[in-house]
VEXDREN-2710 file (C-alpha; in Angstrom, 1 decimal):
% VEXDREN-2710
k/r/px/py/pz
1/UNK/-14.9/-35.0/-27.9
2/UNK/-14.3/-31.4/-28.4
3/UNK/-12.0/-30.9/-25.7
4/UNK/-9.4/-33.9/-27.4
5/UNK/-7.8/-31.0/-30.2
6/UNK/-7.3/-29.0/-26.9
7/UNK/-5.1/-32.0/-25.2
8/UNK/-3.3/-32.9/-28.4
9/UNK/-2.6/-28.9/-29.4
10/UNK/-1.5/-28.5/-26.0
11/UNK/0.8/-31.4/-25.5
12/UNK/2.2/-30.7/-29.1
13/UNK/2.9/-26.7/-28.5
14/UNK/4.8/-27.2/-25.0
15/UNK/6.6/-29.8/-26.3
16/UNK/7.6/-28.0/-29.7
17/UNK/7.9/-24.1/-28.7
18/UNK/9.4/-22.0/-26.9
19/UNK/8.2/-20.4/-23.6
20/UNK/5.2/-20.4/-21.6
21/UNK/1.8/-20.3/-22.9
22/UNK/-0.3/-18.4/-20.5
23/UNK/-3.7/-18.8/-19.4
24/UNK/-5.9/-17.4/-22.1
25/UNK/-4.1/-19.7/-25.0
26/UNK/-6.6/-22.4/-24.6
27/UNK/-9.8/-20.1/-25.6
28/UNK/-7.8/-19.2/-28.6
29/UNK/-7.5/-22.0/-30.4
30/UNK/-9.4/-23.3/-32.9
31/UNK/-10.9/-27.1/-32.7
32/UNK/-8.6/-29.2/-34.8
33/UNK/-5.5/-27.3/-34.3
34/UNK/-2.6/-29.4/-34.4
35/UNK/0.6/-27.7/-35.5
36/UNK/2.4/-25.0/-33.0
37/UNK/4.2/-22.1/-34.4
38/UNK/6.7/-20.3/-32.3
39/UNK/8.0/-16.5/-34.0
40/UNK/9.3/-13.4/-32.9
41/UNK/9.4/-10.0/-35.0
42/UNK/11.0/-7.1/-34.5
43/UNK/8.8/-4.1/-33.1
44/UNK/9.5/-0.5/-32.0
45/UNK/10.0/0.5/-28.4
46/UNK/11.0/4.1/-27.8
47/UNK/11.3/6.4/-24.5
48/UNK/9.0/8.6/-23.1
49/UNK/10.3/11.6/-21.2
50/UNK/7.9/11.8/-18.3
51/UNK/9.9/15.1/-17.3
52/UNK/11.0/13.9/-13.4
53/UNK/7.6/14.7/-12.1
54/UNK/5.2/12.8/-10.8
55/UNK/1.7/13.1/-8.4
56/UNK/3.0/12.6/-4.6
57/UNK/0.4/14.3/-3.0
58/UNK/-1.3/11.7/0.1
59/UNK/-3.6/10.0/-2.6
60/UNK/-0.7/9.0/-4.0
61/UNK/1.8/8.0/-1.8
62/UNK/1.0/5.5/1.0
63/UNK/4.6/4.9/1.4
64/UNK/7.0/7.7/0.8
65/UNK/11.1/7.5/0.6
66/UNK/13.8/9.4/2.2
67/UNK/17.5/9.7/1.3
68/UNK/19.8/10.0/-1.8
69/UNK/21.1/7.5/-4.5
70/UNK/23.9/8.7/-7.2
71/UNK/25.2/6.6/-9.9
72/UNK/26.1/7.2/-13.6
73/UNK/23.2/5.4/-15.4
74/UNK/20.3/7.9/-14.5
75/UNK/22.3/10.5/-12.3
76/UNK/21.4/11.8/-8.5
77/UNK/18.3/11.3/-7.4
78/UNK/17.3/13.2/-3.8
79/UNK/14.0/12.4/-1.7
80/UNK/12.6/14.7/0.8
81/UNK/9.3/14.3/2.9
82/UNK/7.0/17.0/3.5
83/UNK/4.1/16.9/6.0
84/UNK/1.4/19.1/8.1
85/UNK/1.5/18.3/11.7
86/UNK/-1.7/18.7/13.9
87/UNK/-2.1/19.0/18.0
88/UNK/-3.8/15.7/19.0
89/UNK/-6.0/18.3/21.4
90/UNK/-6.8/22.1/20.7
91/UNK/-7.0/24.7/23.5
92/UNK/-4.1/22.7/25.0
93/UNK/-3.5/23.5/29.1
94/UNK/-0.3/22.8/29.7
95/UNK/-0.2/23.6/33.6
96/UNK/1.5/26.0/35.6
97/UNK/5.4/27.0/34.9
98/UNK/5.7/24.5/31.9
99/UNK/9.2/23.7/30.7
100/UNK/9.9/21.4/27.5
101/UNK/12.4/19.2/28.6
102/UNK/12.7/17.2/25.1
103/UNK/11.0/16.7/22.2
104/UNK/10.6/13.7/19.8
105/UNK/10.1/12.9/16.3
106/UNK/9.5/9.1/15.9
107/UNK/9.4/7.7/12.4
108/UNK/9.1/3.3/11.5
109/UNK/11.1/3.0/8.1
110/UNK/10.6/-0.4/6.3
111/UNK/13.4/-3.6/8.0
112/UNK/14.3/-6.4/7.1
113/UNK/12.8/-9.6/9.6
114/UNK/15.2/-12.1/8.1
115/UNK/16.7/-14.3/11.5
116/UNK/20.2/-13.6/9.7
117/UNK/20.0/-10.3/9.1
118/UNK/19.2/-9.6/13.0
119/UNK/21.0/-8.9/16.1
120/UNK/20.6/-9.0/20.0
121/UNK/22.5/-7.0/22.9
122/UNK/21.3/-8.1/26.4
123/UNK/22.3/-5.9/29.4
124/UNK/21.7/-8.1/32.5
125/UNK/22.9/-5.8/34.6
126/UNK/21.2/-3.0/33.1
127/UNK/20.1/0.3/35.9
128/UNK/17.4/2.0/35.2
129/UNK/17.6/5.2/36.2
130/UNK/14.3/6.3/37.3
131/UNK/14.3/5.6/41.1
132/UNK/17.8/3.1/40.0
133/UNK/16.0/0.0/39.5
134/UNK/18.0/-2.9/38.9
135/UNK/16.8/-4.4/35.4
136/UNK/17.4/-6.3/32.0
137/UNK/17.8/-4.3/29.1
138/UNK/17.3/-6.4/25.5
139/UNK/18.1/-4.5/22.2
140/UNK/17.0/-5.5/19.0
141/UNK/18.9/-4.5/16.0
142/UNK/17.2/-4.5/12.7
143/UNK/18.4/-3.0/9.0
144/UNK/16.4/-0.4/7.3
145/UNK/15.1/-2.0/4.0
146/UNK/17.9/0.2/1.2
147/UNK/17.9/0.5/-2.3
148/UNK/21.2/1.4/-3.5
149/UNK/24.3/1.5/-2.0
150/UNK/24.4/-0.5/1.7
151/UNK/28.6/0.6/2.0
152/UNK/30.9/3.1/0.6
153/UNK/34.3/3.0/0.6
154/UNK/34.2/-0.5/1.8
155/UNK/31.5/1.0/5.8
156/UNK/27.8/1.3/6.3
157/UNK/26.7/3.7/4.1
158/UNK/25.9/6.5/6.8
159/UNK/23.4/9.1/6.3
160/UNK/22.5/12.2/8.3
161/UNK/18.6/13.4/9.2
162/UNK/17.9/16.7/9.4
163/UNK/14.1/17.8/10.2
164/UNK/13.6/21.5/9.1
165/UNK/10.3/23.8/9.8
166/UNK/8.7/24.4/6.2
167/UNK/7.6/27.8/5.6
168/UNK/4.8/27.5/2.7
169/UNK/1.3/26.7/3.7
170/UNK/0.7/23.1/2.3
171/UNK/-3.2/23.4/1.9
172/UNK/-5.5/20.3/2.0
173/UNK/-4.6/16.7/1.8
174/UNK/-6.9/16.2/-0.9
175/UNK/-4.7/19.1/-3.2
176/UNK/-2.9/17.6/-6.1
177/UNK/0.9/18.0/-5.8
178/UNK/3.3/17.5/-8.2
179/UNK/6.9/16.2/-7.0
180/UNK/9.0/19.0/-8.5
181/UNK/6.6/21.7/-6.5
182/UNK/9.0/24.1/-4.9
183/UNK/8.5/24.4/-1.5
184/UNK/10.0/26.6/1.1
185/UNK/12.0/25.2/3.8
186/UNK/12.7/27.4/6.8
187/UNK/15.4/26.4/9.8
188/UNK/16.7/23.2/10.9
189/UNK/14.9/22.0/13.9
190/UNK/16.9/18.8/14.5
191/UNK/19.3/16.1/12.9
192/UNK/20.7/12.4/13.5
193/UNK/23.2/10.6/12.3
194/UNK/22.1/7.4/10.7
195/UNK/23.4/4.1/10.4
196/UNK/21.0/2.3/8.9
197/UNK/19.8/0.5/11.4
198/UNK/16.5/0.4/13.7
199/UNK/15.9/-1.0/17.1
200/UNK/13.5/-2.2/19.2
201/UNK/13.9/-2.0/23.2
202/UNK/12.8/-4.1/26.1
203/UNK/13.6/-3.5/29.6
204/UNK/12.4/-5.6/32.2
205/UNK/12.3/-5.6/36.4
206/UNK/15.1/-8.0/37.9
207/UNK/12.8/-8.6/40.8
208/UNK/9.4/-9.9/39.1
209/UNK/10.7/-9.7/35.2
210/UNK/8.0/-7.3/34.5
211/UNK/8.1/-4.5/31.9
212/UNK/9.0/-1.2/33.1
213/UNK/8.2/0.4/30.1
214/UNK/5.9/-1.0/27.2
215/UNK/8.4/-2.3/24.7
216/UNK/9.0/0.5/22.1
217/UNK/8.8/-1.0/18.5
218/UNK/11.6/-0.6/16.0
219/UNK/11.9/2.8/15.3
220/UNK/14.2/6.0/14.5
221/UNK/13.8/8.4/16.9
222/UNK/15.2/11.9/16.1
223/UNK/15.8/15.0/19.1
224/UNK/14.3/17.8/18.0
225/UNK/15.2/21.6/19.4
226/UNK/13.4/22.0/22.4
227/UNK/13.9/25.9/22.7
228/UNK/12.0/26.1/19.2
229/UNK/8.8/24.0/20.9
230/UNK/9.2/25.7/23.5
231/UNK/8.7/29.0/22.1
232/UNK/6.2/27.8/19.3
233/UNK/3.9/25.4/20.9
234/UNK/4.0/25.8/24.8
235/UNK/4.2/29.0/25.2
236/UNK/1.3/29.9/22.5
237/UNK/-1.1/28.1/25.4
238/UNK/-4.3/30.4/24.9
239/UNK/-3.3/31.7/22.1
240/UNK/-5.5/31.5/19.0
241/UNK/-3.0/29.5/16.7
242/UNK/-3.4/26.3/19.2
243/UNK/-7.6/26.4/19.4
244/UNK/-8.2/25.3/16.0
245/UNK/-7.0/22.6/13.1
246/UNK/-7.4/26.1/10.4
247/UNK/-5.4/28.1/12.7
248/UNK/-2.6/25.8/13.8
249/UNK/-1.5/24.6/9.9
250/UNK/-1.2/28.1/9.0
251/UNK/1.3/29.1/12.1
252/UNK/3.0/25.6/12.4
253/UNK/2.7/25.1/8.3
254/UNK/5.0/21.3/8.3
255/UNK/8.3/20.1/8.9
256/UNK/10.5/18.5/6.0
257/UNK/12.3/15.6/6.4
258/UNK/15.7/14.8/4.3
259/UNK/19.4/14.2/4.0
260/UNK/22.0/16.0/3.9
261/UNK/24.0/13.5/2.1
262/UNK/24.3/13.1/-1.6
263/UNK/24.6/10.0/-2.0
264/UNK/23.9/6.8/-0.2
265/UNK/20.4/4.9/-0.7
266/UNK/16.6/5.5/-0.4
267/UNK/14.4/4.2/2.8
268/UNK/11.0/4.2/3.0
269/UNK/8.2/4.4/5.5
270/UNK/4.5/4.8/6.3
271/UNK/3.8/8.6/6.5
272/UNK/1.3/7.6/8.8
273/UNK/3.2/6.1/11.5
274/UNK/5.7/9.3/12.3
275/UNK/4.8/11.4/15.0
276/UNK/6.3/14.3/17.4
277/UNK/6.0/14.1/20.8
278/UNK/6.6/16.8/23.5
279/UNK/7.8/16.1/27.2
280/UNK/8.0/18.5/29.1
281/UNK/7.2/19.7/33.4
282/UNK/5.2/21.5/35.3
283/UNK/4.1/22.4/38.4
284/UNK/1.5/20.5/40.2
285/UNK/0.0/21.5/44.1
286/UNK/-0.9/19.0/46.3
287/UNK/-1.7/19.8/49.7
288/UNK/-0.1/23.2/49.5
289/UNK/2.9/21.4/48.2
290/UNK/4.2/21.6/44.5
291/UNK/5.7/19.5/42.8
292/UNK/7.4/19.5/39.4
293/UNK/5.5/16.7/37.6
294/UNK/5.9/14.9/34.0
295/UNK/3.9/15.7/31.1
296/UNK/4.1/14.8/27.5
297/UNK/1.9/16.2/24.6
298/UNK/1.7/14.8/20.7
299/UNK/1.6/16.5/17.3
300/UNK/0.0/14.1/15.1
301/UNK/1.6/13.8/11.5
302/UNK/-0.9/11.0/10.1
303/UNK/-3.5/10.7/8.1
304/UNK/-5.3/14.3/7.7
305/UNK/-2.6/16.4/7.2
306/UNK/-1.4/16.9/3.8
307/UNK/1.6/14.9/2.8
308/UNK/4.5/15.2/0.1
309/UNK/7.5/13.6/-1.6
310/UNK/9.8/16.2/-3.1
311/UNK/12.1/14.7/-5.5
312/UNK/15.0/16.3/-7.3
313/UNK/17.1/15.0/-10.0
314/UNK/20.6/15.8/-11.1
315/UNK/21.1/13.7/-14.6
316/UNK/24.2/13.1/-16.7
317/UNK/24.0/13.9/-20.4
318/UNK/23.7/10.8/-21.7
319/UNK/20.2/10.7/-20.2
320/UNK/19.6/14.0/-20.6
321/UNK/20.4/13.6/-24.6
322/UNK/18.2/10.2/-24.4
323/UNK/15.1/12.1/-22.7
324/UNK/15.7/14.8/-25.4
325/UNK/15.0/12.4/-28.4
326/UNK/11.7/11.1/-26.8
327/UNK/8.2/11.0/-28.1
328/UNK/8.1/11.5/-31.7
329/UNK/9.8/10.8/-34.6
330/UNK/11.6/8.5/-32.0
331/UNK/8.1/6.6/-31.8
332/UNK/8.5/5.4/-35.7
333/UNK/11.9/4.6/-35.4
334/UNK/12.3/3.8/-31.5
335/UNK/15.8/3.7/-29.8
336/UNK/18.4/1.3/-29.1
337/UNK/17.9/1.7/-25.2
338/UNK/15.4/2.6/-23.0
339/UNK/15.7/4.0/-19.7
340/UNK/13.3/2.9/-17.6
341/UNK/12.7/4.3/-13.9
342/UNK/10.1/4.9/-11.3
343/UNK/9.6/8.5/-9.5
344/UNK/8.7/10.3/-12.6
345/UNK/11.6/8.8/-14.3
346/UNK/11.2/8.1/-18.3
347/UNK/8.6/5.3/-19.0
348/UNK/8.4/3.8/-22.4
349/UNK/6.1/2.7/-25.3
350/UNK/6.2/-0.3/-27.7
351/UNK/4.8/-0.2/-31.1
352/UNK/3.4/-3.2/-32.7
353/UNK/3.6/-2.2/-36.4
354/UNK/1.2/-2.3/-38.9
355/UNK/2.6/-4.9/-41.3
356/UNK/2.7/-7.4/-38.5
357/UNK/-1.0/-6.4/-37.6
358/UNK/-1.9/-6.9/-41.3
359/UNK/0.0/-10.2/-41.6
360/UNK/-1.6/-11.9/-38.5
361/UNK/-5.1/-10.9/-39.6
362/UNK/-4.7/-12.8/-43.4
363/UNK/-3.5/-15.6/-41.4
364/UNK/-6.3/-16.2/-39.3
365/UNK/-8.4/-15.5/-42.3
366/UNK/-7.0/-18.1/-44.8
367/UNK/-5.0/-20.2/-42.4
368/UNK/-7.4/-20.2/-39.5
369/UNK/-4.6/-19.4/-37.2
370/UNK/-5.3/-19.5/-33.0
371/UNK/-2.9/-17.3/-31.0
372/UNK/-1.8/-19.0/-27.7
373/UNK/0.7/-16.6/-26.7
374/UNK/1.5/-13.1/-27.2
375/UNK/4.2/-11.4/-25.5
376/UNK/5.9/-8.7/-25.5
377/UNK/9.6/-9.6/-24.4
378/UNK/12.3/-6.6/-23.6
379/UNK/15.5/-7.8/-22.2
380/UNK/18.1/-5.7/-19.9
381/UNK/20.9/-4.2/-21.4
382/UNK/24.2/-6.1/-19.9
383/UNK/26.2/-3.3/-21.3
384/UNK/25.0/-0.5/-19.8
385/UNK/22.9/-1.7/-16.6
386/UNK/25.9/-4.1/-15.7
387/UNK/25.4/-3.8/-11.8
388/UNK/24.5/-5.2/-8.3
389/UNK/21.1/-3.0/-7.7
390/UNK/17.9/-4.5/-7.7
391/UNK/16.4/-4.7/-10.7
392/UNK/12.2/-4.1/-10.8
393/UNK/9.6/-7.0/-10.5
394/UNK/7.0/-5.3/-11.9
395/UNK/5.8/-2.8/-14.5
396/UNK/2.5/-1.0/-15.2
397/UNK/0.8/-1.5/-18.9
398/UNK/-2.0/0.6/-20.4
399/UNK/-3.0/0.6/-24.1
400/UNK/-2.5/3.7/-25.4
401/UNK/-5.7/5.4/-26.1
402/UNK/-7.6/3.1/-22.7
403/UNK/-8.0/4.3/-19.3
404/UNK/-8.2/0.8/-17.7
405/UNK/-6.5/-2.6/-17.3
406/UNK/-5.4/-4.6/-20.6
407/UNK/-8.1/-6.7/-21.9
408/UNK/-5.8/-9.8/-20.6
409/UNK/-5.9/-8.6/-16.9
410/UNK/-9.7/-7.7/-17.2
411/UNK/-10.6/-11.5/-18.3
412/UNK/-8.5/-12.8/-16.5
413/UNK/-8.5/-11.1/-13.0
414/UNK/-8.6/-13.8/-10.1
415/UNK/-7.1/-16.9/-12.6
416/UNK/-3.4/-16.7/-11.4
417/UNK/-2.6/-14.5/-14.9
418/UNK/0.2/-12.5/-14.1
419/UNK/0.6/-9.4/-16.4
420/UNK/4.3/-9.4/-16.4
421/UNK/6.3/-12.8/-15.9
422/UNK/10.0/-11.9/-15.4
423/UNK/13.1/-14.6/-15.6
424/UNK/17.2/-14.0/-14.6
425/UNK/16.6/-10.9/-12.2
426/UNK/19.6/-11.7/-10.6
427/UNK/21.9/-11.6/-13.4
428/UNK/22.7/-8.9/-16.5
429/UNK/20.4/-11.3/-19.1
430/UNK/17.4/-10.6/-16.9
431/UNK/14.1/-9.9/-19.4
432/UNK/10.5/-9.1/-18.9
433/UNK/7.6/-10.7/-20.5
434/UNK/4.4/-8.6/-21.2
435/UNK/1.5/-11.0/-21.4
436/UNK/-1.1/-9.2/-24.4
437/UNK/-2.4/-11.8/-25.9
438/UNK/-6.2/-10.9/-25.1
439/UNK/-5.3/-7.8/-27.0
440/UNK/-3.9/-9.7/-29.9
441/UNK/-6.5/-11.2/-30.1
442/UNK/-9.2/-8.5/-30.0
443/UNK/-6.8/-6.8/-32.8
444/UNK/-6.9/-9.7/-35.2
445/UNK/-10.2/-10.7/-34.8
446/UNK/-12.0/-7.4/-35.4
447/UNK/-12.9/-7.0/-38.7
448/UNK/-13.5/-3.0/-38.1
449/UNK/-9.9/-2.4/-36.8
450/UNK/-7.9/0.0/-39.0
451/UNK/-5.1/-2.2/-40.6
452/UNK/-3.0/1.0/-41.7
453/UNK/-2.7/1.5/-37.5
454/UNK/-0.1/0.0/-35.3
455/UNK/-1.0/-1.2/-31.9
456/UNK/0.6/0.7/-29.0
457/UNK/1.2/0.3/-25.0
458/UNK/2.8/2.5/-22.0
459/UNK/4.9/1.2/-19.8
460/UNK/6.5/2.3/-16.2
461/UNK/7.9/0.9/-13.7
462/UNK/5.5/-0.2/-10.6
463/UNK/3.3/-2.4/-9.1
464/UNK/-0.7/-2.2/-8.9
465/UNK/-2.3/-1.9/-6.0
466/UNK/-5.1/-4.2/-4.4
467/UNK/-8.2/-3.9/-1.9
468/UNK/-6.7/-5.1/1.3
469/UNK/-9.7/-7.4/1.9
470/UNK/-10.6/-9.1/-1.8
471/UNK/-6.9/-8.9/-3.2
472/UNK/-8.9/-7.4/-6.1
473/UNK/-6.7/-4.5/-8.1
474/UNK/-8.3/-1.0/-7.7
475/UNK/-7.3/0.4/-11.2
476/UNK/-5.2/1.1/-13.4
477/UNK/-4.5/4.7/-11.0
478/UNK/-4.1/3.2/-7.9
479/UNK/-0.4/1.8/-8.1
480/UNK/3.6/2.4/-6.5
481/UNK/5.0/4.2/-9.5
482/UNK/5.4/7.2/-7.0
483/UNK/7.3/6.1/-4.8
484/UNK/9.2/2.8/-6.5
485/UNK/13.0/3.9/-6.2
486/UNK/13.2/0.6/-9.5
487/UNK/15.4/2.0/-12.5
488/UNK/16.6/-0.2/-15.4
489/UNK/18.4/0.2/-18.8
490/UNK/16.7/-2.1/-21.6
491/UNK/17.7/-2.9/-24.8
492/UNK/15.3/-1.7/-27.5
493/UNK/14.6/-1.4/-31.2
494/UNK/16.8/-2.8/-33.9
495/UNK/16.2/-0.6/-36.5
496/UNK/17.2/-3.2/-39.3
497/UNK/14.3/-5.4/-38.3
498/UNK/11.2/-3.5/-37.4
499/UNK/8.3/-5.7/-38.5
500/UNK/10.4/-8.9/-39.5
501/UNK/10.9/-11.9/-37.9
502/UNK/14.0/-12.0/-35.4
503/UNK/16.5/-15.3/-34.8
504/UNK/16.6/-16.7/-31.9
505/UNK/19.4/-15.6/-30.4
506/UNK/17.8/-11.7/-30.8
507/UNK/17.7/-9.5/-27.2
508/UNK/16.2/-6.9/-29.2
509/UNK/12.6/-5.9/-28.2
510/UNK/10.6/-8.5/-29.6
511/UNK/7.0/-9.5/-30.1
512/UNK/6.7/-13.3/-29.3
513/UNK/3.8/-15.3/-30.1
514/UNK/2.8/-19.2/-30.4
515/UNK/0.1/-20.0/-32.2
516/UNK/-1.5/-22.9/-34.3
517/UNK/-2.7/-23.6/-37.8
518/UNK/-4.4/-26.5/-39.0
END
């Protein structure tokens, strides 16, 4: 008998208001409910100038982006990688008269697997060269995974690699690094042009169609100066530099890899999966006979060695006079937009004011209201983020004041609640929907809560991260906002109607709630 109100409510709020209620509604409401109330007020959402920095030391970044992206919203943004590089074995012996004959930096950016968006080449009358083997030779074509501009000038966006020896030591992997730590960069050791694209390559006997070589995976492969490897690596065999992990990263300190473009798009990639292998010959004595032989030898540039994303802005003034305003009094006022952008770009904060605070706690005093929904809604500006990139799918939400998830996540952890529920991302009336209502409810329900206080939240742009195994999210810490190339232009405060209720029709930033009364 006391779950009928609960049918009735429900069938009477999702047939009378707008939006979706989300999962907590139903422990909201009180028994005999029978009227929904659909509102939205005006509420204050402002910038916050997170000064172009962020933590991208290897706790942070298990991903990390490459390239460069210009356009006039949020300016030029460029991405470099920085890593330590470790001999797989110390004390190497190279043999007798060794001679590098080429040297190989491998890295696996992201592609897309789509059928469509993949091509074949088949050679069937392919040669293989060592000892001329007749063979088939099948290429695999796949596009690097971009954000922001796949052509310009109507081609492939091209970009160029270079890979240059860094000249700082880099410490531990465990250090804390923040993105705009200058860091010096010695010669070029190598550079590619890039297209864009990966491949994978399979070449196989004509004889007995068996593999004469493993099939390499899709991969970018960059040639690296074999003169400079040469004269750092093999000919340092005995030397001290090569007998230890301390000794090598302090003579071979990194490499950095970037672009020398700037502009074009962002790819990303496991820092894990790059490594630098050596090929070289030397002479091997058999039966009085020698022989020059192949050899190969690997730096290692996973996990270990200390990794970074260096990240340099160039912004326009309209930012720059946006990010000037942030924090307070803009926080009392808020602003008309917000920019909104991963990387240590500006994040932003919404202010629930006080008035509507006080108003919803005498209602569920004297009208024994039960809040089914509360949302926070913020919806993109068509005027000034009018474009084709991809727009975010997720943000990251902490109350201000908390360490840890909203109360709504917390409770709800496991049930299918989503923390942000998005609609139109393909078009320039795309929105985002904040679910809160656990906090609403904690707010309104408290008797001890401060009424003269308005209730505040962070936002950036990113997605939490989960346990591999359980699916579980680690905290509120462990998250993409690093590395998430995401920006976005949102429409925020109208001043004329902080704290009062907003039409319909209102893209302002907006508090939505459903709830019932008796």
């Amino acid at each position: 008998m006391k779950m009928i109100p609960f049918l009735v409510m429900g069938m009477v709020v999702l047939n009378s208001c707008e939006g979706e209620l989300d999962d907590l509604g139903s422990q909201l409401v009180e028994a005999g409910a029978s009227e929904g109330v659909d509102k939205m007020f005006g509420i204050v959402a402002y910038n916050i100038n997170n000064n172009d920095t962020i933590q991208t030391d290897a706790s942070r970044i298990d991903s990390v982006r490459i390239g460069a992206f210009d356009e006039p919203v949020f300016g030029s943004q460029k991405v470099s990688y920085i890593t330590q590089l470790r001999l797989n074995t110390y004390n190497p012996d190279f043999g007798v008269n060794p001679v590098v004959d080429s040297v190989v930096l491998t890295l696996k950016p992201r592609y897309a697997t789509a059928t469509d968006s993949i091509t074949t080449t088949t050679n069937e009358d392919y040669i293989y060269p060592e000892g001329s083997v007749a063979a088939k030779k099948v290429v695999t074509t796949y596009p690097v995974s971009k954000y922001g501009k796949y052509k310009i000038g109507g081609q492939k966006t091209p970009l160029t690699i270079k890979v240059n020896e860094v000249n700082d030591f880099l410490g531990a992997s465990t250090d804390k690094v923040i993105s705009n730590k200058a860091i010096a960069v010695g010669a070029e050791i190598g550079s590619k042009n890039f297209n864009g694209t990966i491949n994978s390559v399979k070449i196989t006997k004509d004889s007995d169609n068996s593999d004469i070589i493993p099939e390499i995976t899709p991969s970018l492969r960059v040639n690296l100066d074999k003169d400079f490897f040469q004269n750092k690596i093999i000919a340092k065999k005995g030397d001290q530099v090569l007998k230890d992990a301390a000794s090598f990263i302090r003579y071979f300190k990194g490499i950095s890899i970037s672009v020398s473009d700037s502009d074009g798009y962002l790819f990303s990639m496991r820092p894990n999966d790059a490594a630098i292998t050596i090929y070289y010959k030397n002479d091997v004595t058999a039966n009085n006979v020698v022989t020059r032989t192949k050899a190969e030898t690997a730096l290692s540039l996973g996990s270990g060695n200390a990794h970074i994303s260096k990240i340099v802005y160039n912004r326009p003034a309209s930012y720059v006079a946006a990010m000037s305003a942030a924090g307070t009094p803009n926080d009392v006022s808020g602003d008309q937009l917000l920019y909104t952008q991963g990387m240590g770009g500006a994040g932003f904060g919404i202010k629930i004011p006080a008035s509507i605070i006080v108003q919803l706690k005498n209602q569920y005093k004297n009208e024994k209201i039960g809040i089914v929904s509360a949302k926070i809604r913020v919806y993109n500006d068509d005027v000034t983020w009018n474009n084709s990139y991809r727009k975010p799918t997720s943000m990251l939400v902490i109350e201000k004041g908390e360490k840890g998830f909203l109360p709504d996540m917390s409770e709800l952890n496991g049930t299918g609640y989503s923390l942000i529920r998005t609609a139109n991302l393909s078009t320039k009336d795309a929105y985002y929907d904040i679910g809160i209502t656990a906090s609403l409810k904690k707010i309104i329900q408290d008797e001890t809560y401060d009424v003269t206080k308005a209730k505040e939240f962070f936002v950036n742009l990113g997605t939490y991260s989960s346990d591999a195994s359980t699916g579980l999210l680690l905290g509120q810490n462990y998250n993409n906002r690093a590395y998430t190339p995401n920006r976005i232009v949102l429409k925020g405060t109208d001043q004329t109607k902080i704290g009062q209720e907003l039409n319909a029709t209102s893209k302002a930033a907006q508090l939505r709630l459903i709830y019932t009364k008796k």
